[in-house]
LODRENDO-778954 format. One record per residue: x, z, y of N, C-alpha, C, CB in turn. Coordinates in nm, 4 decimals. Glycine has a CB too. Layout:
<recs>
nx,nz,ny,cax,caz,cay,cx,cz,cy,cbx,cbz,cby
X,Z,Y,X,Z,Y,X,Z,Y,X,Z,Y
...
</recs>
This chain:
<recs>
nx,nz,ny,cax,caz,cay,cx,cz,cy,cbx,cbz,cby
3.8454,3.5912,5.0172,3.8641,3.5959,4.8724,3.9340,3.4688,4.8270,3.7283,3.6134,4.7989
4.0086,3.4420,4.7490,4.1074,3.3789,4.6551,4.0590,3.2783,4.5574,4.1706,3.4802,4.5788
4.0701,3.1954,4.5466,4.0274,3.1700,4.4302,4.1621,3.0846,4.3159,3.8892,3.0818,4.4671
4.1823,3.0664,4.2258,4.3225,3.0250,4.1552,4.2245,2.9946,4.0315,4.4725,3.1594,4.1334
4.2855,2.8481,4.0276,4.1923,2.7915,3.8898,4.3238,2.7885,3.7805,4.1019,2.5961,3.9156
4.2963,2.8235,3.6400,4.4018,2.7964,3.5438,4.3313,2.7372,3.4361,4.4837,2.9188,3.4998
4.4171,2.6553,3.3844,4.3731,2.6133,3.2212,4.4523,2.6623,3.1040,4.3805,2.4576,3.1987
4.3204,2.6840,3.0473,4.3562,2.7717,2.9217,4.3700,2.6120,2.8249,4.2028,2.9180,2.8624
4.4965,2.6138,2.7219,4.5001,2.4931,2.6447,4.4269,2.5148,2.5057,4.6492,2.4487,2.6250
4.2987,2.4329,2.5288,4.2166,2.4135,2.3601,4.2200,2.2725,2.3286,4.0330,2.4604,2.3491
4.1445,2.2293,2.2549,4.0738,2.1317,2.2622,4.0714,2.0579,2.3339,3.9974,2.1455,2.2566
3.9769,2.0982,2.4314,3.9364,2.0487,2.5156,3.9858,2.1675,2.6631,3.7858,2.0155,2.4699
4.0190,2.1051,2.7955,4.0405,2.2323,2.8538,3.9224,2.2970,2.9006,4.1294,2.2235,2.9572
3.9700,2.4175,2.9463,3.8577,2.5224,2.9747,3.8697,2.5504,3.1312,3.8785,2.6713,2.8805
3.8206,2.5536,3.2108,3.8871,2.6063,3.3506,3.8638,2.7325,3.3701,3.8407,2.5414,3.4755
3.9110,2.8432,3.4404,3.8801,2.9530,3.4668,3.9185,2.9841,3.6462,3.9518,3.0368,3.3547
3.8507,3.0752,3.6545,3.8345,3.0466,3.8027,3.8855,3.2359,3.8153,3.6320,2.9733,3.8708
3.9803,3.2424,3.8812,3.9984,3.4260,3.8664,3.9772,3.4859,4.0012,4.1695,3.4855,3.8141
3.8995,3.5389,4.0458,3.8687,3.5978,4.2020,3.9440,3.7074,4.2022,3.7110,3.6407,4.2450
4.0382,3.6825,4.3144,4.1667,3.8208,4.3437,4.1733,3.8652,4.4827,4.3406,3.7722,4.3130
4.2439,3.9118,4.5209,4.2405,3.9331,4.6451,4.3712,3.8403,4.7122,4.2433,4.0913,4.6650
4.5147,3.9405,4.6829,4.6425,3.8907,4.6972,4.7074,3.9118,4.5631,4.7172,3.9562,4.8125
4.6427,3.9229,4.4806,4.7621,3.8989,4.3273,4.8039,3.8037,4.3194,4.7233,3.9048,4.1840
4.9102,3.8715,4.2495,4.9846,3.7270,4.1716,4.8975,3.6569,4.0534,5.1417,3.7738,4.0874
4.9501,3.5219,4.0586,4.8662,3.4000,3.9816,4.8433,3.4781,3.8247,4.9774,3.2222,3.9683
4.7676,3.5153,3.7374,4.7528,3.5487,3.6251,4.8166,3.4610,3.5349,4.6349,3.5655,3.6052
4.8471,3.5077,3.4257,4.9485,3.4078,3.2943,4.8596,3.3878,3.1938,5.0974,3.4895,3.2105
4.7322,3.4433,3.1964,4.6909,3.4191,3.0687,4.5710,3.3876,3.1427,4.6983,3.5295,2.9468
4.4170,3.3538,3.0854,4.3081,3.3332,3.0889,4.2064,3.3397,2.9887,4.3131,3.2524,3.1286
4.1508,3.4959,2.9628,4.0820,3.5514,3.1045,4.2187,3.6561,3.1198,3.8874,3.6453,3.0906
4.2282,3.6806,3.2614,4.2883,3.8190,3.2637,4.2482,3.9398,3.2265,4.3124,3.8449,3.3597
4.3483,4.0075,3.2122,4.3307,4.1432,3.1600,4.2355,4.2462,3.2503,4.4750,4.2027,3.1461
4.2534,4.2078,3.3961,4.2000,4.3017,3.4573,4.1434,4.2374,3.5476,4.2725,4.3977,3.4942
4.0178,4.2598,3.6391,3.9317,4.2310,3.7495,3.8460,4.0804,3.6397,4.0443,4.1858,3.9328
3.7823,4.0123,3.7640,3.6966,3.9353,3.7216,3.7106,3.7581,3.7599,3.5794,4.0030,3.7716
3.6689,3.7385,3.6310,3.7143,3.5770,3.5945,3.5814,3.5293,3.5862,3.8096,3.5414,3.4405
3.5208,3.3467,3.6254,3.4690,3.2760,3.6177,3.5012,3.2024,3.4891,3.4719,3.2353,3.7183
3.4690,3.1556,3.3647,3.5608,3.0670,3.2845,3.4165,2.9585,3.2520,3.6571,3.1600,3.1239
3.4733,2.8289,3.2690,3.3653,2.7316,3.2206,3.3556,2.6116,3.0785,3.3560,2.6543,3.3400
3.2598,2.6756,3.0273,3.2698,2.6063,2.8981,3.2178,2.5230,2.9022,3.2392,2.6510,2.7966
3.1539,2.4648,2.9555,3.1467,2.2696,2.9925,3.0517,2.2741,3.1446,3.0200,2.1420,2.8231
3.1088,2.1583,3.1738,3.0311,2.1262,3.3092,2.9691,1.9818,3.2532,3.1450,2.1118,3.4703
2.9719,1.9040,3.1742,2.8905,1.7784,3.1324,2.7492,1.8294,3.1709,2.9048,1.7323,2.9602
2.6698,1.6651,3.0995,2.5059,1.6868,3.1145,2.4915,1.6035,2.9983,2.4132,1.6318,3.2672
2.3705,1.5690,3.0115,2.2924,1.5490,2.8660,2.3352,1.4356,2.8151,2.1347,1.5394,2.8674
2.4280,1.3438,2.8198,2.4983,1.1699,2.7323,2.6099,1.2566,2.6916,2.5635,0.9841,2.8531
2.6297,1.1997,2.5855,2.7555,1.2801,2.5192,2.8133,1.1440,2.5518,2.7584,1.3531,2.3370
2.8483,1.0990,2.6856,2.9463,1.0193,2.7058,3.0895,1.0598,2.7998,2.8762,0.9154,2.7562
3.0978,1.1621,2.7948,3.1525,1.2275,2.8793,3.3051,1.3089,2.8653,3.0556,1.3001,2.9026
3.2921,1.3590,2.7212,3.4051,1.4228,2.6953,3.4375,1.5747,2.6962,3.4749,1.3714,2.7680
3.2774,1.6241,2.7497,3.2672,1.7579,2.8084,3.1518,1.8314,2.7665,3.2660,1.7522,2.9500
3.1162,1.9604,2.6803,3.0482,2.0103,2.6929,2.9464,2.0095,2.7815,3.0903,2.0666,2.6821
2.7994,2.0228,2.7529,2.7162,2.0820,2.8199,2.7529,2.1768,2.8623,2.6266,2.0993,2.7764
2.6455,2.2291,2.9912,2.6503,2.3688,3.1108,2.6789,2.4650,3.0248,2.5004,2.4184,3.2046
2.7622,2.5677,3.0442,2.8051,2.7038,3.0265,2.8991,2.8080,3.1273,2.8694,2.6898,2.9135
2.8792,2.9193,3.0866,2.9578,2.9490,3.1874,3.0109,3.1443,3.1090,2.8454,2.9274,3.3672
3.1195,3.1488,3.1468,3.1453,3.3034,3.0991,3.2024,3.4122,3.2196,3.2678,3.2984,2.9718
3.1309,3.4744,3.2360,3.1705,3.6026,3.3358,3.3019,3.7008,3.2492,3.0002,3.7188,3.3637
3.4150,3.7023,3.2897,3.4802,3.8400,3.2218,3.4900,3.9294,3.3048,3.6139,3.8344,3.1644
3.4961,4.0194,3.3230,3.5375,4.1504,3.3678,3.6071,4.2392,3.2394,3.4021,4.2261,3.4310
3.7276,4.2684,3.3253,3.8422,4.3201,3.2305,3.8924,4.2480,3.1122,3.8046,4.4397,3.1774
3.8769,4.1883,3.0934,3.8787,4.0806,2.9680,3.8185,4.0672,2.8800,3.9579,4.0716,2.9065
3.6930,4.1303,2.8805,3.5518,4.1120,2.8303,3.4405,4.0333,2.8668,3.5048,4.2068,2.8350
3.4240,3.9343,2.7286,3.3082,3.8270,2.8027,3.1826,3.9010,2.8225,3.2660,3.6851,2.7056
3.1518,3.9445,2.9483,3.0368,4.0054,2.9419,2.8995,3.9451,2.9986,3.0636,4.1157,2.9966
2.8891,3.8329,3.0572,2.8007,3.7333,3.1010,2.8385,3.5818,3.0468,2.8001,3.7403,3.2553
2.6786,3.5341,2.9778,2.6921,3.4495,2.9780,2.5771,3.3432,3.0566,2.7234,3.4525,2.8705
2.6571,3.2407,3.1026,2.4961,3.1791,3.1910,2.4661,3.0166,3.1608,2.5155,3.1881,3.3993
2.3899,2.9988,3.0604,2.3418,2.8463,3.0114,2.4224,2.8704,2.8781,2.3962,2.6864,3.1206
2.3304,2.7678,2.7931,2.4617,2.7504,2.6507,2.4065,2.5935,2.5882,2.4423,2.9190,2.4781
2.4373,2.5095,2.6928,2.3969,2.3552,2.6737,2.5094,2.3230,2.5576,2.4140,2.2450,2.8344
2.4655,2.2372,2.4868,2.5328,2.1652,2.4209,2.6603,2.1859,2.3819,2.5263,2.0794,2.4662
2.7637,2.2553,2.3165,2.8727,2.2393,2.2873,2.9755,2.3554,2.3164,2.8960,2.1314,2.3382
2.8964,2.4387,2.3822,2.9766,2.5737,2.4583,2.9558,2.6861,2.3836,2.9247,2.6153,2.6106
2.8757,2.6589,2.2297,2.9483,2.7258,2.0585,3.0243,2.7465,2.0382,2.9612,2.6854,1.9514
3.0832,2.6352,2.0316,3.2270,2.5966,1.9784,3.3025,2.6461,2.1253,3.2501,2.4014,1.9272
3.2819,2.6219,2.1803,3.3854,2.6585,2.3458,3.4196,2.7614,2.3475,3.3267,2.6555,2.4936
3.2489,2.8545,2.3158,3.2496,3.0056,2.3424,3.3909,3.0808,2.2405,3.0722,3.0732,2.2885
3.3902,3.0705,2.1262,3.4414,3.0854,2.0108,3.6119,3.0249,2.0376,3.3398,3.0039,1.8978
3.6081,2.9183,2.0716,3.7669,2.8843,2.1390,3.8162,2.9980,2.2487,3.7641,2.7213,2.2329
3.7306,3.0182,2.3237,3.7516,3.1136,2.4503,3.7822,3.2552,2.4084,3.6192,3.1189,2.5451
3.7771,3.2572,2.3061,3.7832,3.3842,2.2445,3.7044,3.5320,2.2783,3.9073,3.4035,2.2546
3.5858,3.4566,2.3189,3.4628,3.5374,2.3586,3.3796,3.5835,2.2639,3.3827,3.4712,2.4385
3.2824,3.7100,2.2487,3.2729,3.7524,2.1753,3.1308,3.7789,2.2014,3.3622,3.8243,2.1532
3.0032,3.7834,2.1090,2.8810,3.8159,2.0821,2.9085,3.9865,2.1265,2.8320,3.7694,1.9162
2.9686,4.0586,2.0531,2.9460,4.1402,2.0861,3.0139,4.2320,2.2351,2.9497,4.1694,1.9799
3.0640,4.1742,2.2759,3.1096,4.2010,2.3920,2.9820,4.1754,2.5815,3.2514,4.0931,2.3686
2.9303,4.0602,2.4823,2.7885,3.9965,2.6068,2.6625,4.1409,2.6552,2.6534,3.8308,2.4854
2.6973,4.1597,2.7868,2.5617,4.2182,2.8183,2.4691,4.1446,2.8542,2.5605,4.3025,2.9065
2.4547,4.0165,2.9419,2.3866,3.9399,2.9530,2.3509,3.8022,2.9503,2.3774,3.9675,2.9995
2.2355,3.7695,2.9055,2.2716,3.5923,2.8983,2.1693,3.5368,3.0018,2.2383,3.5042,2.7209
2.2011,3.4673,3.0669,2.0818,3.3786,3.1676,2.0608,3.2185,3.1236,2.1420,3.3718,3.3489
1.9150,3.2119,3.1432,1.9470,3.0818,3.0827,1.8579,2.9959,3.2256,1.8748,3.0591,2.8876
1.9392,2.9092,3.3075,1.8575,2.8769,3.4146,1.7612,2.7908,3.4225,1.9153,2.8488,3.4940
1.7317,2.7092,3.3179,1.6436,2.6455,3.2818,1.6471,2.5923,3.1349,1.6349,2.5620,3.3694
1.4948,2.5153,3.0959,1.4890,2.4810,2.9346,1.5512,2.3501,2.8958,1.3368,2.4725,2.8809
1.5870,2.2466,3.0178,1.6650,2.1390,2.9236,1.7538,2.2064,2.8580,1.7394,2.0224,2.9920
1.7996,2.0539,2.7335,1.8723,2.0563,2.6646,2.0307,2.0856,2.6868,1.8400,1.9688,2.6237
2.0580,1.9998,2.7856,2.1930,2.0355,2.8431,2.2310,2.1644,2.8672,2.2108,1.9800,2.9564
2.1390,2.2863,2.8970,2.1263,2.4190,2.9446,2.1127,2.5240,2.8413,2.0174,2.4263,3.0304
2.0558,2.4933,2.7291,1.9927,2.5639,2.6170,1.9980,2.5083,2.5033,1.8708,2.5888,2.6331
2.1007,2.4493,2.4610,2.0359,2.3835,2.3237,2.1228,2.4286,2.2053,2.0336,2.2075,2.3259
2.2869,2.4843,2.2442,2.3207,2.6010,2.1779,2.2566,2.7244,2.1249,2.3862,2.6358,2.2369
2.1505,2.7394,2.2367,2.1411,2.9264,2.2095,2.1201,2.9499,2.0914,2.0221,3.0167,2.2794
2.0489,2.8981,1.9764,2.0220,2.9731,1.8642,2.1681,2.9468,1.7852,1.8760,2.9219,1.7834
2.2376,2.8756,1.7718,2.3398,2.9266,1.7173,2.4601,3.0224,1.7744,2.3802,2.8316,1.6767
2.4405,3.0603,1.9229,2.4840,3.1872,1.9901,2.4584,3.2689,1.9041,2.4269,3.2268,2.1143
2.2894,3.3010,1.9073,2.2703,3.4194,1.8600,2.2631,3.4382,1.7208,2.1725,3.4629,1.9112
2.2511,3.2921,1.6022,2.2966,3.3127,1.5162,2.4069,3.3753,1.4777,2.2894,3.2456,1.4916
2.5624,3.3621,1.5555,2.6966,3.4287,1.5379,2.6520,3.5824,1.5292,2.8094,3.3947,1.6701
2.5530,3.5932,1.6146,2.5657,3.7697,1.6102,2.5055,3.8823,1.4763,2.4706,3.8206,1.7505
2.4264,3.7749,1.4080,2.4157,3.8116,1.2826,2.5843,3.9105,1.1879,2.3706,3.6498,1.2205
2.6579,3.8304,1.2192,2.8220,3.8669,1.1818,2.8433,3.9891,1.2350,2.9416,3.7661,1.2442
2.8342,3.9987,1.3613,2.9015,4.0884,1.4727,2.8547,4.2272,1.4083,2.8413,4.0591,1.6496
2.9256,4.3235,1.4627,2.8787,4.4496,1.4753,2.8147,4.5121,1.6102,2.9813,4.5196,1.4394
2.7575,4.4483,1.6814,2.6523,4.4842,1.7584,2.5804,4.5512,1.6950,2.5880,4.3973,1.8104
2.4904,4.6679,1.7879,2.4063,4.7891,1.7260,2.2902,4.7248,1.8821,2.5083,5.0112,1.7201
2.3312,4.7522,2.0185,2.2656,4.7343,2.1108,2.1905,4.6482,2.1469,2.3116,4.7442,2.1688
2.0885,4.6472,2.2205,2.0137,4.5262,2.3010,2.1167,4.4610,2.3914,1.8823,4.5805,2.3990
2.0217,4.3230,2.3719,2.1051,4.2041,2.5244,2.0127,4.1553,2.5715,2.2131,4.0581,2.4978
2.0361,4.1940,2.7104,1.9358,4.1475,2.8211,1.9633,4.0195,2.8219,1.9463,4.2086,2.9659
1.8146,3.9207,2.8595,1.8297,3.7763,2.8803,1.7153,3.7331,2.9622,1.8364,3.6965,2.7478
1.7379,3.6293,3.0226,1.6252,3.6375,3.1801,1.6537,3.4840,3.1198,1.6838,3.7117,3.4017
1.5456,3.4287,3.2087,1.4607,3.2960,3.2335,1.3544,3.2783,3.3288,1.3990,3.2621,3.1227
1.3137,3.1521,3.3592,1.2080,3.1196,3.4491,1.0638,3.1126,3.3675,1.2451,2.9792,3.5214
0.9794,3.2022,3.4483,0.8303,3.1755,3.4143,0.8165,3.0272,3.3910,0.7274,3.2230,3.5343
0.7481,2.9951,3.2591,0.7042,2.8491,3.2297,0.5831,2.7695,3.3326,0.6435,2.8564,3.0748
0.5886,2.6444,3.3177,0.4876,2.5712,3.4090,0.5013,2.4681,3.2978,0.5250,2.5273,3.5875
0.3352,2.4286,3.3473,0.3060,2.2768,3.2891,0.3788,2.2145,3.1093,0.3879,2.1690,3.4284
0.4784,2.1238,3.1453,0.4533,2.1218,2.9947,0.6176,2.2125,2.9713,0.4300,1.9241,2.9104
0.6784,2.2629,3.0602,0.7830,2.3661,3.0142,0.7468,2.4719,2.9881,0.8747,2.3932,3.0883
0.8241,2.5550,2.8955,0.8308,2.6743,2.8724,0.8725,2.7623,2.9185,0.8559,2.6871,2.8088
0.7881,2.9218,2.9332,0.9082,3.0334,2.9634,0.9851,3.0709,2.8780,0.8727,3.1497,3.0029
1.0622,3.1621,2.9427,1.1599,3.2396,2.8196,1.1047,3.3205,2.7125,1.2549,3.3404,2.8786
0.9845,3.3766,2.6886,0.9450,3.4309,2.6244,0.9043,3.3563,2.5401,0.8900,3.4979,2.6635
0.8202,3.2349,2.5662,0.7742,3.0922,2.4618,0.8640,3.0372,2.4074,0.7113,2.9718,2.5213
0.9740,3.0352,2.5104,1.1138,2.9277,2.4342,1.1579,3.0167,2.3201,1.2803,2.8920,2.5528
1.1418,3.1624,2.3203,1.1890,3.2166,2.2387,1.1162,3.2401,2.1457,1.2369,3.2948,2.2721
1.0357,3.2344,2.1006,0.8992,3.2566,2.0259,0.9213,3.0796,1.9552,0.7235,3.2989,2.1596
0.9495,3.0196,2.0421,0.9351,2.8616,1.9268,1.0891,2.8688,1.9076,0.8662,2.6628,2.0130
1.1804,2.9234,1.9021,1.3084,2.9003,1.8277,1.3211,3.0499,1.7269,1.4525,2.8760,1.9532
1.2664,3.1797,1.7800,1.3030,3.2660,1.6728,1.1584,3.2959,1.6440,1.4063,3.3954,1.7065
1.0418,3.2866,1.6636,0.9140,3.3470,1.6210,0.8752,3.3676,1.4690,0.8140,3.2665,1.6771
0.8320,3.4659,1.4562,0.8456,3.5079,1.2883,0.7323,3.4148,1.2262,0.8084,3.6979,1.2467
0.5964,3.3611,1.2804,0.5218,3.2754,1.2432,0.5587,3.1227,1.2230,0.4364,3.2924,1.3178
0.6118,3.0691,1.3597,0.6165,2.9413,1.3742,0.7704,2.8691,1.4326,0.4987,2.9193,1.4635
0.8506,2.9603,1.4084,0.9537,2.9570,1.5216,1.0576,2.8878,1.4386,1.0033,3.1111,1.5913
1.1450,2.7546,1.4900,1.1837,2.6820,1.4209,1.3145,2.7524,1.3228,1.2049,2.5721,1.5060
1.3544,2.8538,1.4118,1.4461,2.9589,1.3196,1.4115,3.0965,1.2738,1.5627,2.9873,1.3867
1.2590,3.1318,1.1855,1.2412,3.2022,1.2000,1.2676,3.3376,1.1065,1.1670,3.1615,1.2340
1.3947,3.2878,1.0410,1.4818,3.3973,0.9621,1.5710,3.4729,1.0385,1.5665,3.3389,0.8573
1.5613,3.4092,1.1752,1.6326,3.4954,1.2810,1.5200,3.5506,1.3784,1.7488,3.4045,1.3679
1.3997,3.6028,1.2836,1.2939,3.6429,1.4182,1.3359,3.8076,1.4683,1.0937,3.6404,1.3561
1.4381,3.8998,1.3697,1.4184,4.0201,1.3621,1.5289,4.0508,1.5274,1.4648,4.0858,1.1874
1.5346,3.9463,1.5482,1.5825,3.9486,1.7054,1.4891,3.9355,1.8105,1.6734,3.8421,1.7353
1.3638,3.9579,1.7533,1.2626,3.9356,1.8590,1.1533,4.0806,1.8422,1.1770,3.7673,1.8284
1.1553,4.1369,1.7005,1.0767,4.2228,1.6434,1.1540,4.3116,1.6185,1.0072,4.1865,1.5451
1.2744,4.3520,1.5358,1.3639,4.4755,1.5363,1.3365,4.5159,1.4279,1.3515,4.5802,1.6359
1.2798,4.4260,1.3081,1.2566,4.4576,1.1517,1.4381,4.5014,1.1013,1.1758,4.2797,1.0507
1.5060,4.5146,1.1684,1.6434,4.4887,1.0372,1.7276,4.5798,1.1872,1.7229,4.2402,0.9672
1.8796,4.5816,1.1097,1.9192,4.6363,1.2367,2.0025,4.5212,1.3382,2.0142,4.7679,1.2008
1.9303,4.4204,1.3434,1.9599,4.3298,1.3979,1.9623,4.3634,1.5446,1.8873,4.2356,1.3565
2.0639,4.3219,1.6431,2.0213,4.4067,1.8046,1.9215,4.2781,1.8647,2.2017,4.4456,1.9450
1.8256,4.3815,1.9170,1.7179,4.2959,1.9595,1.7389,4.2360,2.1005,1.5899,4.3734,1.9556
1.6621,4.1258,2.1407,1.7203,4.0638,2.2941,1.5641,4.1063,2.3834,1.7676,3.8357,2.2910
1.5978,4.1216,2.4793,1.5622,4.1952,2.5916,1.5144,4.0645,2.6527,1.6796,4.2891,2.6699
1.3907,4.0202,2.6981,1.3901,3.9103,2.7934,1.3310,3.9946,2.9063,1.3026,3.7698,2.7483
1.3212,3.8775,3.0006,1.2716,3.8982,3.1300,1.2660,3.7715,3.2037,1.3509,3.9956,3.2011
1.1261,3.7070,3.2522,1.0628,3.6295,3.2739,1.1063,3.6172,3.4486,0.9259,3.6621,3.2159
1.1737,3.5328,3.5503,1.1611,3.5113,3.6749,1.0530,3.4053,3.7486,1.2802,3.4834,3.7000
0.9575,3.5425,3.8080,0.8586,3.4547,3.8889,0.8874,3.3619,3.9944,0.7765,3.5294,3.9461
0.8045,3.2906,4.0081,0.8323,3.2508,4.2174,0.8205,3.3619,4.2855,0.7032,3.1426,4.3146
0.8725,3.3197,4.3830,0.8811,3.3885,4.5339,0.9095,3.4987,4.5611,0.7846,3.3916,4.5991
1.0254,3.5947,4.4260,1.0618,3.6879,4.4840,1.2025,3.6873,4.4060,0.9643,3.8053,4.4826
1.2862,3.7377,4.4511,1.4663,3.8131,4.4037,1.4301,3.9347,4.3130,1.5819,3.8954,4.5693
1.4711,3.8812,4.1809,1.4448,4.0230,4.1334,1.5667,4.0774,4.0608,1.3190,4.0294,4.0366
1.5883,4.1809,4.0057,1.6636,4.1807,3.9216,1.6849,4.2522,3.7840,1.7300,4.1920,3.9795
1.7501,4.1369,3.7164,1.7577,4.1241,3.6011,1.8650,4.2021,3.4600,1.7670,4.0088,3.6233
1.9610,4.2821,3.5569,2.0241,4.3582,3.4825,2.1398,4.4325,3.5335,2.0521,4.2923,3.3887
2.1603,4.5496,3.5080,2.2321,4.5903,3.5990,2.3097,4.7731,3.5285,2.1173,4.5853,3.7469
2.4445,4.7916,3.5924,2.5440,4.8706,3.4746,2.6164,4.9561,3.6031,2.6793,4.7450,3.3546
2.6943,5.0219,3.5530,2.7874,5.0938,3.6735,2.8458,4.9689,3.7660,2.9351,5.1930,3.5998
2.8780,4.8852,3.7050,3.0158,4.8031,3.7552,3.0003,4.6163,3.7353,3.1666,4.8690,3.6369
2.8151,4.6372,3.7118,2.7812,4.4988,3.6806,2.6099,4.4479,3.7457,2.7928,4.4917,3.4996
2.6004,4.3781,3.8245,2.4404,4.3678,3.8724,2.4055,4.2498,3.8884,2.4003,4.4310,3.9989
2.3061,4.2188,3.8038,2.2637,4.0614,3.8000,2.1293,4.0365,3.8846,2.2340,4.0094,3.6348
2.1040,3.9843,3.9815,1.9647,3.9364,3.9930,1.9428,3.7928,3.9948,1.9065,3.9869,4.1092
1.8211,3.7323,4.0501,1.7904,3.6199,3.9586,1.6587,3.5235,4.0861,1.7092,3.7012,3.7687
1.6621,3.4321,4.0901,1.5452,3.4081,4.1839,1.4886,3.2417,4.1119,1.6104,3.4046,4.3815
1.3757,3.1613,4.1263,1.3233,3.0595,4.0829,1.4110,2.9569,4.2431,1.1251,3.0840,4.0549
1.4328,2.8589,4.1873,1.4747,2.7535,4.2381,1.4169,2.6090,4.2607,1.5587,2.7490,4.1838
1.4614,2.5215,4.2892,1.4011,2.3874,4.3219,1.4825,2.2901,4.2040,1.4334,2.3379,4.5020
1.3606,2.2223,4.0881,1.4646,2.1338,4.0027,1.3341,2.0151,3.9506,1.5622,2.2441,3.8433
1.2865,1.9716,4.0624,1.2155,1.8820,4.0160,1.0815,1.9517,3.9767,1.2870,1.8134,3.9121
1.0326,1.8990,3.8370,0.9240,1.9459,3.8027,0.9292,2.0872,3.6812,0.8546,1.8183,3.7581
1.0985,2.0820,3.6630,1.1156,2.1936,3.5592,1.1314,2.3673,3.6174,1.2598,2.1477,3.4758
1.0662,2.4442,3.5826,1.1201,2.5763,3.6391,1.2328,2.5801,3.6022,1.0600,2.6979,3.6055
1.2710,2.6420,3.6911,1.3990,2.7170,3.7191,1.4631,2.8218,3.7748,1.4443,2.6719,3.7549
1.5855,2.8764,3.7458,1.6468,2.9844,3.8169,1.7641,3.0018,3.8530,1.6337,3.0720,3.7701
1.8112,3.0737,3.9639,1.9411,3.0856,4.0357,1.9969,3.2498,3.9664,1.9112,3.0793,4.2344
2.1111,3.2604,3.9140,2.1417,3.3820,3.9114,2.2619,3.4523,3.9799,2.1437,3.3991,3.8003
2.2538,3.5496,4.0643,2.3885,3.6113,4.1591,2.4251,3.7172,4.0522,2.3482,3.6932,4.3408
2.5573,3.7168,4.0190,2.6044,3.8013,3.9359,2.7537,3.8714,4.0629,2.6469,3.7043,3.7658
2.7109,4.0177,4.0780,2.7715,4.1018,4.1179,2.8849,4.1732,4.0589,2.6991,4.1581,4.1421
3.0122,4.1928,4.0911,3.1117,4.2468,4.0012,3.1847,4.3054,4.0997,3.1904,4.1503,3.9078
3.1639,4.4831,4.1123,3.2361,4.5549,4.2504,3.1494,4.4694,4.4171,3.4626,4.5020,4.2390
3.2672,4.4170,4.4669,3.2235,4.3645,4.5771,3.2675,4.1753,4.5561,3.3030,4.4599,4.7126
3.2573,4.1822,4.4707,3.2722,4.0390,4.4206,3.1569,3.9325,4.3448,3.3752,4.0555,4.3277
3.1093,3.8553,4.4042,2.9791,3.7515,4.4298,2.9848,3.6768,4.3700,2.9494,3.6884,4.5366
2.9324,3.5889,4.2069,2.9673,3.4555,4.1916,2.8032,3.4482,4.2135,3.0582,3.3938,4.0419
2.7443,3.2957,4.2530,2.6244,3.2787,4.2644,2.5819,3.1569,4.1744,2.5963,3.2692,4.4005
2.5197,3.1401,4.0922,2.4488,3.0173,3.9578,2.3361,2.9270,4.0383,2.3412,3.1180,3.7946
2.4134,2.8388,4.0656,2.2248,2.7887,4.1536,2.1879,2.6198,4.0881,2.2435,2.7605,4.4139
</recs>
């Protein structure tokens, strides 16, 4: 397999990574057809850097249809990239730092706008100690009681026709998986990151492998 990195000119650049076989080099980014890697920041948590926090966008066909982390700054990235809320089937989030997650509620704020009708699947690591799971992390950013955004809870409850998000919690010690379409299969496994849970996600596209670890 191939790999051909291009930059798309924003801002800031974007890299995209296009898995081909023997095509010719693509002109645009994402391409129109087969499946693209595109990264909306590789930084970490000092905004000394110049670079977005972790993100990452899966296209297939030229639809952002995976997204994996939404650290710091990959809002604005996402939205440069010309990626779309409603286009996402899935979001992974591989762990709860900040660098990894600290976008998401204004992700899913955008989708308030969108014309989404459907659910979006979203996976995370079972919580430990003083981290959270995905179900808690989500409950303290959209929870209709206590949740620091909680005018956006009807994404957790389905009061409005807001499209509701789908979680799914990854235990230890087994591969599971987390979402899956004619032409799209995500699974997901807990990883090694210190004392924070975490998760690895393999996102499948045809016979084509990217792996999140």
């Amino acid at each position: 397999m191939t790999i051909r990195i291009f930059i798309k000119a924003l801002s800031l650049p974007i890299a995209c990574l296009v898995m081909a076989g023997c095509t010719p080099p693509a002109v645009s980014c994402p391409p129109a057809e087969g499946a693209a890697l595109q990264i909306l920041g590789s930084g970490g948590p000092i905004a000394d850097d110049a670079r977005a926090s972790s993100g990452y966008i899966v296209w297939i066909d030229g639809a952002s249809r995976v997204l994996i982390d939404a650290g710091g700054g990959t809002f604005l990235r996402f939205g440069e990239a010309g990626a779309t809320f409603t286009a996402l089937d899935f979001i992974g989030l591989s762990h709860f730092h900040t660098d990894h997650s600290a976008d998401f509620p204004a992700l899913i704020k955008s989708g308030n706008f969108s014309d989404r009708e459907r659910s979006l699947s979203i996976a995370g690591p079972e919580g430990e100690a003083a981290f959270p799971g995905l179900k808690d992390f989500l409950q303290s950013m959209l929870g209709k009681d206590q949740g620091a955004y909680a005018y956006l809870s009807a994404f957790l409850d389905g009061t409005s026709s807001t499209p509701m998000l789908a979680p799914r919690e990854i235990p230890r010690g087994e591969i599971i998986t987390v979402y899956t379409s004619e032409d799209l299969n995500i699974d997901a496994m807990r990883v090694p990151h210190g004392i924070v849970p975490a998760a690895a996600f393999r996102v499948r596209v045809g016979d084509q492998t990217l792996v999140f670890a």
